[in-house]
C-alpha positions as CSV (number, residue, x, y, z in Angstrom):
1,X,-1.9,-6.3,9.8
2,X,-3.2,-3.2,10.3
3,X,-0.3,-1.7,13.1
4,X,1.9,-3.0,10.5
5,X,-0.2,-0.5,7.5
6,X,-0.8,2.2,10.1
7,X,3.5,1.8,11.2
8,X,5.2,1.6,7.6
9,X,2.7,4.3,6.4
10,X,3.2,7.1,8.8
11,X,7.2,6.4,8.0
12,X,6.6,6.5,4.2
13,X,6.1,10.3,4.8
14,X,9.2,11.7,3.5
15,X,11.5,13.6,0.8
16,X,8.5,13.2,-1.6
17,X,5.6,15.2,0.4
18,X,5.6,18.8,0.7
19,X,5.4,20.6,3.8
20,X,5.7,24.3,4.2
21,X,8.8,25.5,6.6
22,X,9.0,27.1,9.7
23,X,12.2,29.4,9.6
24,X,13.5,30.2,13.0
25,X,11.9,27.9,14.9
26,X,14.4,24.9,14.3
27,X,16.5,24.0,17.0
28,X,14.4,24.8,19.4
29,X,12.2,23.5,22.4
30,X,8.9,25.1,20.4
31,X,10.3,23.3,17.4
32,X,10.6,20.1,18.8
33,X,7.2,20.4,20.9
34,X,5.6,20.8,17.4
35,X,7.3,17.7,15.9
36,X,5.9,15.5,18.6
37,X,2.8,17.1,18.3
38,X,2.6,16.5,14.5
39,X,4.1,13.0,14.9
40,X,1.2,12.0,17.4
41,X,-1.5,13.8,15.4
42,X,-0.6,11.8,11.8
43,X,-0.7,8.5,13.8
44,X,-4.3,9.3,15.1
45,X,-5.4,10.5,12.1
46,X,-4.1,7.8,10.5
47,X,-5.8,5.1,12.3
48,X,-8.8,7.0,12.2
49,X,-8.6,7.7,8.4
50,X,-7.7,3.4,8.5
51,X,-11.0,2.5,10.0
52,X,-13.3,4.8,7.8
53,X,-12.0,3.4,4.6
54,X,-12.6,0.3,6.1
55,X,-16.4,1.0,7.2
56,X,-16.5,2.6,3.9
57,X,-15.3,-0.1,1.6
58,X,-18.1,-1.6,-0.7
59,X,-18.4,-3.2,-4.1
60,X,-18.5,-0.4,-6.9
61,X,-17.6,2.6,-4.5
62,X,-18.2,5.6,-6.6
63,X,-14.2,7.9,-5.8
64,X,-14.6,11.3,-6.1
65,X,-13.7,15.2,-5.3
66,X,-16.4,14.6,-2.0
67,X,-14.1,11.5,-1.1
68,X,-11.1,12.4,-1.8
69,X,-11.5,15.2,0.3
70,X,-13.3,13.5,3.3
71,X,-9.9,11.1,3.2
72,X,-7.2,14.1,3.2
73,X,-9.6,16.2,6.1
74,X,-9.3,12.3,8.5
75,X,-5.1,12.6,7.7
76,X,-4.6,16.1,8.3
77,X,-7.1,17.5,11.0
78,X,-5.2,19.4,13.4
79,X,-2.3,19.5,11.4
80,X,-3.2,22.1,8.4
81,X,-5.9,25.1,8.9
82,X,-7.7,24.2,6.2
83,X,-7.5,19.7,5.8
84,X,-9.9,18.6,2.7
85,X,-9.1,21.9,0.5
86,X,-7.3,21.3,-2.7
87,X,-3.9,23.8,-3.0
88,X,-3.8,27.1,-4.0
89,X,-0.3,27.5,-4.7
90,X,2.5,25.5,-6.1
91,X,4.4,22.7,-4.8
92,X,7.0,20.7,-5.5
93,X,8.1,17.2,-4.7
94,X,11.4,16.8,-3.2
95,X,14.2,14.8,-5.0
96,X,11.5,14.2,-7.5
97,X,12.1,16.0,-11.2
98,X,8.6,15.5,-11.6
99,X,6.7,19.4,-11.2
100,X,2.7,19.2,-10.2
101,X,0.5,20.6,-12.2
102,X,-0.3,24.3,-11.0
103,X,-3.6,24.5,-9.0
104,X,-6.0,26.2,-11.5
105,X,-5.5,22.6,-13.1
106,X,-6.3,20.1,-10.5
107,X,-9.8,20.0,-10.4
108,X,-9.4,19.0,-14.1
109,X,-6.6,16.6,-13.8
110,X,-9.1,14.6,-10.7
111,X,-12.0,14.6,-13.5
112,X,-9.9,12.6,-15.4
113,X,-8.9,10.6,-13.2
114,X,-12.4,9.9,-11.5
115,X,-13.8,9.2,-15.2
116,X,-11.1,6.8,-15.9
117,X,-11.1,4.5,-12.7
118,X,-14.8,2.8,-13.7
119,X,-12.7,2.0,-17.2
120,X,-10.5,-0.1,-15.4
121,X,-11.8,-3.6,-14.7
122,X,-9.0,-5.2,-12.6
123,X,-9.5,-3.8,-9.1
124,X,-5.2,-4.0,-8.4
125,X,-5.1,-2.2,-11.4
126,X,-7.3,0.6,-10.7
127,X,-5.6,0.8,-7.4
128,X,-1.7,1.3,-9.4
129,X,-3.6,3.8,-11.1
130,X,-5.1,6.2,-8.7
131,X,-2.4,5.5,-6.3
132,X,0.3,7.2,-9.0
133,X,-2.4,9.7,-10.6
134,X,-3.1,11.4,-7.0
135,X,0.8,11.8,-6.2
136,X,1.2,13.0,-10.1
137,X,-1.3,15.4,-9.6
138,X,-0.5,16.3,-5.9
139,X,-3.9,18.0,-5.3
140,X,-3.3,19.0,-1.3
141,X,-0.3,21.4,0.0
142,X,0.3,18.2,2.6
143,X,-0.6,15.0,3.2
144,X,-0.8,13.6,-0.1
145,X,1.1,10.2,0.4
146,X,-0.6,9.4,3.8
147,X,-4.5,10.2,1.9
148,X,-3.2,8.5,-1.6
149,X,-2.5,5.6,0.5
150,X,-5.5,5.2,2.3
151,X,-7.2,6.0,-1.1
152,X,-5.7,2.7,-3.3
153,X,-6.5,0.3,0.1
154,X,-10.2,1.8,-0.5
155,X,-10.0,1.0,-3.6
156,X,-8.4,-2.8,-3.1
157,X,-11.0,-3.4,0.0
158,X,-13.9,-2.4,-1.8
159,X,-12.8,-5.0,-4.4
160,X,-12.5,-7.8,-1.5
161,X,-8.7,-7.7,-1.5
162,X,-7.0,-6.8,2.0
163,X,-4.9,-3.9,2.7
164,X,-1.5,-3.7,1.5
165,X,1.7,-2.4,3.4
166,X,3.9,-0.7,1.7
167,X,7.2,-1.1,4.2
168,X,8.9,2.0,5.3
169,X,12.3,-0.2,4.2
170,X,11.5,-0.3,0.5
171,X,10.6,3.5,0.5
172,X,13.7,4.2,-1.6
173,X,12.0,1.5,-4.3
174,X,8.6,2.7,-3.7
175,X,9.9,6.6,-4.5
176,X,12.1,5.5,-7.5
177,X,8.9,3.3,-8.8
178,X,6.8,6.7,-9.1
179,X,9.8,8.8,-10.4
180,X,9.7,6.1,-13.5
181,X,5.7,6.1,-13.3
182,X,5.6,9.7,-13.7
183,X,7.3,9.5,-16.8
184,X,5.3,6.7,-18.2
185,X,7.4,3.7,-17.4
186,X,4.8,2.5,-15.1
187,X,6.3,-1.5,-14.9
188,X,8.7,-0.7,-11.7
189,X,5.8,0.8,-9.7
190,X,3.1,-1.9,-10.7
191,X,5.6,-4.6,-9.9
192,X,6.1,-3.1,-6.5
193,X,2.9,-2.9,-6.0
194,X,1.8,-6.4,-6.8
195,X,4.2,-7.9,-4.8
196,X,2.8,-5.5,-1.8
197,X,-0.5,-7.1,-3.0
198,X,0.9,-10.8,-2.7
199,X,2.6,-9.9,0.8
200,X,-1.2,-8.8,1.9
201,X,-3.0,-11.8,0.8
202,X,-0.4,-14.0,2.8
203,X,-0.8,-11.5,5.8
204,X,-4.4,-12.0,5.5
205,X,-4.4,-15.9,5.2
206,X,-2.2,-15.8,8.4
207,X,-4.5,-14.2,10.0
208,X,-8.0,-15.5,9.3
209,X,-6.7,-19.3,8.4
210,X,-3.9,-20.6,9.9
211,X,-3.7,-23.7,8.5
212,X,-3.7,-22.8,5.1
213,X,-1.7,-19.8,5.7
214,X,1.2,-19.5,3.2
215,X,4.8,-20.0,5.0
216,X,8.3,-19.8,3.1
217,X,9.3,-23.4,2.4
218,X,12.0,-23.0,5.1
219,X,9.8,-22.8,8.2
220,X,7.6,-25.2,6.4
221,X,10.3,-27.7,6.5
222,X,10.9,-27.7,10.2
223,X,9.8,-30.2,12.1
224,X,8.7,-32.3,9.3
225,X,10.9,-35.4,7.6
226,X,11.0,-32.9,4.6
227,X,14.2,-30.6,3.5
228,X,13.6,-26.9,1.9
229,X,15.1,-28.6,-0.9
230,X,12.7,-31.1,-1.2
231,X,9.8,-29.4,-1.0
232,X,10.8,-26.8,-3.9
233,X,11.3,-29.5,-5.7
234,X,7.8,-30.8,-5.2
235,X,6.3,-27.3,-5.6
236,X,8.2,-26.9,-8.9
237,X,6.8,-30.3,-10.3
238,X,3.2,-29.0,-9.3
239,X,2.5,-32.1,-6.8
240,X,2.7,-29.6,-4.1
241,X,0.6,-26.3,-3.8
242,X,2.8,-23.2,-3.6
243,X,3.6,-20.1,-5.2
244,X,6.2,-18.0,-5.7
245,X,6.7,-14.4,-4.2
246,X,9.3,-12.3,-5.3
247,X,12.6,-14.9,-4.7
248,X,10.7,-17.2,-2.6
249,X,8.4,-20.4,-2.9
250,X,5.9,-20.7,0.0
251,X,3.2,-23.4,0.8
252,X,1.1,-24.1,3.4
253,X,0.7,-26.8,6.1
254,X,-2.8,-27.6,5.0
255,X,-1.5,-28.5,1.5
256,X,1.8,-30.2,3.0
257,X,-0.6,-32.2,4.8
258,X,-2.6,-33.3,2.1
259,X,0.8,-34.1,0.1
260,X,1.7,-36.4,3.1
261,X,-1.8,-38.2,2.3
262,X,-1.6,-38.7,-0.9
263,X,2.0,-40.5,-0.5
264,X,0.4,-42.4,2.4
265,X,-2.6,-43.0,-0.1
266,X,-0.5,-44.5,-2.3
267,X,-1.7,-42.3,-5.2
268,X,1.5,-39.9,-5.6
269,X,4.9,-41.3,-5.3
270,X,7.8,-39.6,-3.5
């Protein structure tokens, strides 16, 4: 689960961070020496920045300017001269119509946001919430989607939820959920989200039980005397445990099993 945060992370970092150019150097072998550099250094410093938040992750974790910065200096040391400094110059997003506040603002926008955060009682919630405020406010010159990130799994793990991926495949969903955020139609981005959240929790049952790890009904079915069919069926009537993520029901062989019983019982019927 985590290779799979630290993978789709890293390749979340696209059109909507900003990154200052280097005119003149394109094309060439310096150029390219740099990427790979660059490339290698955000994947370090993003499975270092994965195992602090993790150390760090408690019930009622006070976020604020001291954090936030600690968490941008772990994702951009050895990339920018000065990693944990709020910008001192505008940015903008790319392909975003949304403009960042100019920097004699930000300290005040984060205020606001660190005041509001202990107001918010469910912990996915609070997560939406300073995952969107920290890319509306767009505090650092780069690095802002790889530390906003790490910033709403701190904020799920000190809850006691897992980490969420967010998959480098959806990106064009997860970009067009924050365009609609940042103009206050927040229900495309806290649906993505959520389902993220659902994905985790499955990715998290797989790993620490496997029998009662949730499986699509499909691969459920196989090798049993059950169809897909069937057991959607069953699900739907509420004689088998399942839930529904996104299009699909899943289930576990640990309820399966205790389905079989209860036929074998005699006390449920087919």
């Amino acid at each position: 689960m985590i290779d799979a945060f630290l993978g789709h992370s890293s390749g979340l970092v696209t059109e909507r961070d900003t990154k200052p150019t280097e005119a003149g150097l394109e094309g060439t072998m310096l150029a390219l020496e740099r990427a790979y550099l660059r490339e290698h250094l955000e994947a370090t410093n993003n499975a270092g920045g994965f195992d602090w938040i993790w150390k760090t992750a408690r019930p009622r974790l006070r976020f604020d300017h001291v954090l936030l910065r600690k968490l941008h200096e772990l994702v951009t040391r050895g990339i920018l001269e000065d990693p944990g400094r709020y910008r001192r110059q505008q940015v903008w997003i790319g392909g975003s119509a949304h403009v960042p506040p100019v920097p004699r603002e930000v300290p005040g926008r984060l205020d606001e946001m660190f005041q509001e955060l202990p107001r918010i009682r469910d912990p996915v919630v609070r997560s939406i919430y300073l995952h969107h405020r920290l890319v509306f406010v767009h505090p650092f010159l780069d690095g802002n989607g790889r530390t906003t990130r790490l910033a709403a799994n701190l904020c799920l793990l000190s809850a006691g939820y897992p980490p969420i991926v967010l998959r480098v495949e959806d990106r064009r969903r997860y970009y067009a959920g924050l365009e609609e955020a940042d103009f206050g139609r927040y229900k495309p981005f806290a649906t993505f989200v959520l389902r993220a959240v659902d994905e985790g929790l499955v990715l998290f049952l797989s790993a620490v039980q496997t029998e009662r790890a949730l499986l699509p009904l499909k691969e459920l079915a196989r090798g049993t005397s059950y169809s897909q069919e069937y057991l959607s069926l069953r699900v739907r009537q509420g004689v088998l445990e399942g839930v529904r993520i996104g299009r699909t029901w899943y289930s576990s062989k640990h309820a399966l099993a205790e389905y079989a019983r209860s036929i074998r019982s005699g006390s449920r019927t087919r």
